[in-house]
C-alpha positions in Angstrom: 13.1 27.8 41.9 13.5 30.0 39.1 14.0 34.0 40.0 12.5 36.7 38.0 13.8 39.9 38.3 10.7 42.9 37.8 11.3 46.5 37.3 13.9 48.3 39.1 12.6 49.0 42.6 10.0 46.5 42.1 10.2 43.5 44.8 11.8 40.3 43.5 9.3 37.4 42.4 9.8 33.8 41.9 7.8 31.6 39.8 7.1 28.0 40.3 9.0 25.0 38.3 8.1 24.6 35.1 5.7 21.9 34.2 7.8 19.2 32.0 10.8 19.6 35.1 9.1 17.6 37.6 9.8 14.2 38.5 6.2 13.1 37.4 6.9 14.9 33.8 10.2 13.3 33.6 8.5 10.2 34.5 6.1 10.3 31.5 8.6 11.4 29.1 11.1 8.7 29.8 7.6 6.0 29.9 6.7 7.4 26.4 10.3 7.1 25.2 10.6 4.1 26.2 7.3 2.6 24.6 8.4 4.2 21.3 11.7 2.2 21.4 9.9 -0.8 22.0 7.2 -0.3 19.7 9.6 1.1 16.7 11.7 -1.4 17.5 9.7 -4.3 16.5 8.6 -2.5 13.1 12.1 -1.9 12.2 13.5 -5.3 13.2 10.4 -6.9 10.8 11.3 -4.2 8.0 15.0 -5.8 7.9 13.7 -9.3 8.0 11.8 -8.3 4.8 14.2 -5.9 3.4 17.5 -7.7 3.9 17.0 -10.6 1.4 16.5 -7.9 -1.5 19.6 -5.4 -0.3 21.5 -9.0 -0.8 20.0 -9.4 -3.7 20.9 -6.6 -5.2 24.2 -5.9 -4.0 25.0 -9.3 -5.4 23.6 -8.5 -8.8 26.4 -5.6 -8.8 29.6 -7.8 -7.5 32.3 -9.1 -9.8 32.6 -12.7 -10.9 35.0 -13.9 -8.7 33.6 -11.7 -5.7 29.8 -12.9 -5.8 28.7 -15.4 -2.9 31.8 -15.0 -1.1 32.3 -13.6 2.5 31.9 -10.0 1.2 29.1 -8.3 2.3 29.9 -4.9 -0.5 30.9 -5.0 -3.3 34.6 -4.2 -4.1 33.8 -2.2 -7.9 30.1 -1.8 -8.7 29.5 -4.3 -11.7 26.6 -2.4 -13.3 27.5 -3.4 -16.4 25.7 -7.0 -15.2 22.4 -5.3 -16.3 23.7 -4.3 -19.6 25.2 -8.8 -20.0 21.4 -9.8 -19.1 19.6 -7.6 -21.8 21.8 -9.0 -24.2 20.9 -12.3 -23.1 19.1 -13.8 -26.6 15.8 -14.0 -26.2 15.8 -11.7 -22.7 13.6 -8.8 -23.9 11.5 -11.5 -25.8 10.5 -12.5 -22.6 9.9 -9.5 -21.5 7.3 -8.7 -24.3 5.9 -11.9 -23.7 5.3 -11.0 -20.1 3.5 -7.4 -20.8 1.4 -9.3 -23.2 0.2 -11.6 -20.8 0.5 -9.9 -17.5 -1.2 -6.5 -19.0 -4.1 -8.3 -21.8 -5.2 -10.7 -19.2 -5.5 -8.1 -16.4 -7.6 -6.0 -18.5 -9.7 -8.6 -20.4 -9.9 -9.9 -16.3 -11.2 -6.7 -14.6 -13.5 -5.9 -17.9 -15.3 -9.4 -18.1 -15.3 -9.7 -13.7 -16.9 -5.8 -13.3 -20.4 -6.9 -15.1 -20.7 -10.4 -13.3 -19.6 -8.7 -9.3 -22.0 -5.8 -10.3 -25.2 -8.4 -10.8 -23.9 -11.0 -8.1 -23.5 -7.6 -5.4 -26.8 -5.3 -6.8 -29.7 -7.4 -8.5 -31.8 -10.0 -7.0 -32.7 -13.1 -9.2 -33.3 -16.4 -8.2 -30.6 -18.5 -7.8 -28.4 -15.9 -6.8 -27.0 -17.5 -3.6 -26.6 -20.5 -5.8 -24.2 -18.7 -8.4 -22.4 -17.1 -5.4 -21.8 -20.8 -4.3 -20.7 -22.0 -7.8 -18.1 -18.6 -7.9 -17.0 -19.5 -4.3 -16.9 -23.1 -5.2 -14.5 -22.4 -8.3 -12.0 -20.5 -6.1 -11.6 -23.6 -3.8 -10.6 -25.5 -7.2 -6.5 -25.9 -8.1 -5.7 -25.6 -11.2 -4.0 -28.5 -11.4 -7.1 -30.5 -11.4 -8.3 -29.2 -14.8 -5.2 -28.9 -16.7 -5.5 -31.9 -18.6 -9.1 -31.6 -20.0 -8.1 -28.0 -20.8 -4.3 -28.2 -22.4 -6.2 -31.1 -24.9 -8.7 -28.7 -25.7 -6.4 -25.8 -26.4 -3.3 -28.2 -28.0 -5.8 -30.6 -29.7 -8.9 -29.4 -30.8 -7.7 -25.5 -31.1 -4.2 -26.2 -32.2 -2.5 -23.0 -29.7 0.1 -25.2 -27.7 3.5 -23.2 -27.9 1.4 -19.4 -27.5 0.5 -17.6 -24.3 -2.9 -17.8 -25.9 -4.4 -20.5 -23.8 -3.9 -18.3 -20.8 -4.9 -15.2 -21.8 -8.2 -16.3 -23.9 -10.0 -17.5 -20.2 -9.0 -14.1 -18.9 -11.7 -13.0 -20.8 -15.1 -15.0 -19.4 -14.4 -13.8 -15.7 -11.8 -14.7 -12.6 -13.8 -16.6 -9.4 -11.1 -14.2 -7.2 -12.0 -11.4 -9.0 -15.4 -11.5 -8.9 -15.5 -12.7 -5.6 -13.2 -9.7 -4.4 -15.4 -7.1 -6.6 -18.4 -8.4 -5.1 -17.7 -7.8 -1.8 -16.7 -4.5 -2.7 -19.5 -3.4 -4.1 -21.7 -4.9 -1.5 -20.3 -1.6 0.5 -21.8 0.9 -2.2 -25.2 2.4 -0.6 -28.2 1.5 -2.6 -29.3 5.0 -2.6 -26.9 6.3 -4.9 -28.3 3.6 -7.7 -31.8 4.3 -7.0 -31.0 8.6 -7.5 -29.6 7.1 -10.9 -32.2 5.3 -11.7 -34.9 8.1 -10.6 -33.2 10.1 -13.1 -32.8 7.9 -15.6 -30.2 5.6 -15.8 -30.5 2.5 -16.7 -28.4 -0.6 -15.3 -25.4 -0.1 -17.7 -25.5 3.4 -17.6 -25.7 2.8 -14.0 -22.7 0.9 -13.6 -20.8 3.4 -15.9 -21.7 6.4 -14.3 -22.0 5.6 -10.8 -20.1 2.4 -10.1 -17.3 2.3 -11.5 -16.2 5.8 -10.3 -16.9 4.5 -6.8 -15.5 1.1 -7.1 -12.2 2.5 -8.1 -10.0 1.2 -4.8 -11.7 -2.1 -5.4 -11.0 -2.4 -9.4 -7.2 -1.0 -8.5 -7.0 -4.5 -6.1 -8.2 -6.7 -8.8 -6.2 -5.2 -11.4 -2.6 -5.5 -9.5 -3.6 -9.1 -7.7 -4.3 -10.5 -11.2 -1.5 -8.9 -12.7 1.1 -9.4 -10.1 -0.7 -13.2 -11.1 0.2 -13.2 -14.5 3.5 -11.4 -14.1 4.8 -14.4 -11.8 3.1 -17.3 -13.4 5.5 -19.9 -14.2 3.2 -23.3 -14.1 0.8 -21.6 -17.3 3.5 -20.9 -19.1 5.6 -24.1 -18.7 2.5 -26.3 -19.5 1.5 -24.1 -22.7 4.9 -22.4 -23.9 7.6 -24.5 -23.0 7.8 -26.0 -26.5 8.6 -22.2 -28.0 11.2 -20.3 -26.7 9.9 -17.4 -28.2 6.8 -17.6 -26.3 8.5 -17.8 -23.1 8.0 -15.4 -19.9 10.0 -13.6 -18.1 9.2 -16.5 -14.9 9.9 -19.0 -17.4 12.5 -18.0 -19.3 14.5 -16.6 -15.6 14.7 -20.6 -15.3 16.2 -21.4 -18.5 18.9 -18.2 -17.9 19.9 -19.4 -14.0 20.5 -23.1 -16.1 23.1 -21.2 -18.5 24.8 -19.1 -16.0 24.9 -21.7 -12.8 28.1 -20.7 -11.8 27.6 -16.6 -12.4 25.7 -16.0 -9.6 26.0 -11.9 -9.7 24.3 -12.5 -13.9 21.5 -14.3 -12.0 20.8 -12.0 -9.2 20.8 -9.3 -11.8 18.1 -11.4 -14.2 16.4 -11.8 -10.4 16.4 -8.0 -10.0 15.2 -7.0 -13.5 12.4 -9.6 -13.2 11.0 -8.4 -9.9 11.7 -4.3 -10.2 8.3 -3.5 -12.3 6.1 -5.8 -9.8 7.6 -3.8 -7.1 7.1 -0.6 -8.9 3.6 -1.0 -9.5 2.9 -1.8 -6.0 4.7 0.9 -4.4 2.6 3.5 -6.9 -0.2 1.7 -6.2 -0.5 0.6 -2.9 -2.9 3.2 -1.5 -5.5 2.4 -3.3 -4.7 -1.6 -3.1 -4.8 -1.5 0.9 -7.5 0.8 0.7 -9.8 -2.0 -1.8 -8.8 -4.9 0.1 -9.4 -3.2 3.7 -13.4 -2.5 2.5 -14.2 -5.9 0.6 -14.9 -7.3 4.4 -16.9 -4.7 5.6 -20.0 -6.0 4.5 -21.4 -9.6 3.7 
C-alpha cells in the first residue's frame, strides 16, 4: 500500500495499488509480451529468409577477387570499384538501353491498347460478351512456347525483324490476356452510378472513360503497368529467340548470360552485374507498391 501524506494536521490516507501492479495486470502484460515475440518473431525470421540471399548478394558484389565465395562472410576492403569494371563491360549500357526500350514501350503500348478492351469487357453489354471473356481467359491458359514457331516465321520470314526487340514489343500493342483480365476485374468494382451521372451530363463512352475511369482505375492501371514491366524487364526467352543473333540488341536478362560466361571465375564481377540488373526492378516496386497491393487486393472483390 502506497501512503499519501495530506496537509499538515490532516489524517494520513492511503490509496489503493495502482492498476497495472497487480498480479492480473502483470499477467496480461507478460501474455501480450509474449504473443508479440511470437508473432514478430515469425515475420522477422521470414523477412531474413527473403532478405539474406540479397545481403549475400551484395556484399559479394563488393569483395576482392581472391576474397569472393570464400568462408568470409564481410568483406575485407569494399571493392566498389566492381560497379565501375561492369559499366565498362562492352556492350553493358547497350543492354541497358535495350531493356528500357522494351521494358518501358511495351508497358505503355500494353496498359494503352488493354484499358479500351477491360473497359468494354467490364461496362457494356453485347452479345457474345461471356464468350470474348472465355477467349481472353482461354489465351492466358496458353504458354508461349506453343506459338513461337508460327510467330518467329512470321516476324523473321515474312517481316524480316529477327535480330530487333521488335517482335516483342509490336504485340504489346493489340492488348495483354493478363492485363485485360486484371483491368477487368478491376473495373468490375467501379459503381455504375458514377458512369450514368457522366453520361446524364453528357459524356460520351470515351469521354467517359477519360474523365471518369481512368482517374478511378488508377491502383489497378499502376498493377498492370509494373506486372508487365517487371515482365519485360526479366524476359530472357523473347529475347534469346528474337535477339540472340545481334549483340547489340541484347537485354540486360540476356546479355547478364553472356557476361557470367566471360567472367566464370570473377564471381564478385557477377554478383555486381546481378545487382545492377535487379536494383531498378526493386526500385520501382518499393515506390510503387502501395498502389500495386492496393490494385491487386480489389481485382477479386467482385466477379
Amino acid at each position: 500500500m502506497t501512503t499519501l501524506l495530506g496537509r499538515p494536521g490532516s489524517p494520513t490516507t492511503t490509496a489503493p495499488d495502482a492498476p497495472d501492479r497487480t498480479p492480473a495486470a502483470r499477467a496480461a502484460r507478460r501474455k501480450a509480451l509474449l504473443h508479440w515475440i511470437a508473432v514478430h518473431s515469425l515475420g522477422v525470421a521470414a523477412a531474413l529468409f527473403f532478405v539474406l540471399p540479397f545481403v549475400f548478394l551484395f556484399l559479394t558484389s563488393v569483395m576482392s577477387d581472391h576474397q569472393a565465395l570464400t568462408r568470409d562472410l564481410t568483406p575485407n576492403s569494399w571493392e566498389w570499384g566492381n560497379y565501375a569494371k561492369v559499366f565498362d563491360t562492352p556492350g553493358f549500357l547497350t543492354w541497358w538501353k535495350n531493356t528500357l526500350l522494351y521494358a518501358g514501350l511495351g508497358t505503355v503500348l500494353s496498359v494503352l491498347s488493354s484499358i479500351p478492351v477491360a473497359y468494354a469487357l467490364a461496362k457494356f453489354r453485347f452479345r457474345g460478351r461471356q464468350l470474348s471473356l472465355m477467349l481472353v481467359i482461354s489465351m492466358m491458359m496458353l504458354p508461349p512456347q506453343v506459338i513461337i514457331i508460327p510467330m518467329y516465321l512470321f516476324w523473321a520470314k515474312q517481316l524480316d525483324l529477327s535480330g530487333s526487340l521488335w517482335p516483342l514489343i509490336i504485340p504489346m500493342a493489340f492488348g495483354d490476356a493478363f492485363s485485360i483480365f486484371l483491368l477487368r476485374q478491376f473495373l468490375l468494382t467501379i459503381p455504375n452510378e458514377y458512369l450514368d451521372a457522366a453520361k446524364v451530363d453528357g459524356c460520351g463512352e470515351f469521354r467517359t472513360l477519360i474523365r471518369v475511369v481512368l482517374p478511378m482505375a488508377k491502383p489497378g492501371i499502376a498493377a498492370v503497368a509494373l506486372f508487365q514491366f517487371f515482365y519485360a524487364w526479366n524476359d530472357y526467352f523473347g529475347p534469346q529467340i528474337y535477339a540472340s543473333e545481334n549483340p547489340a540488341a541484347w537485354t540486360l536478362s540476356y546479355g547478364l548470360e553472356s557476361f557470367k560466361g566471360a567472367h566464370h571465375t570473377d564471381w564478385n564481377l557477377t554478383m555486381a552485374a546481378t545487382v545492377l540488373v535487379m536494383a531498378p526492378v526493386i526500385l520501382v516496386f518499393f515506390f510503387a507498391q502501395k498502389a500495386f497491393v492496393e490494385g491487386v487486393t480489389l481485382t477479386g472483390v467482385k466477379g
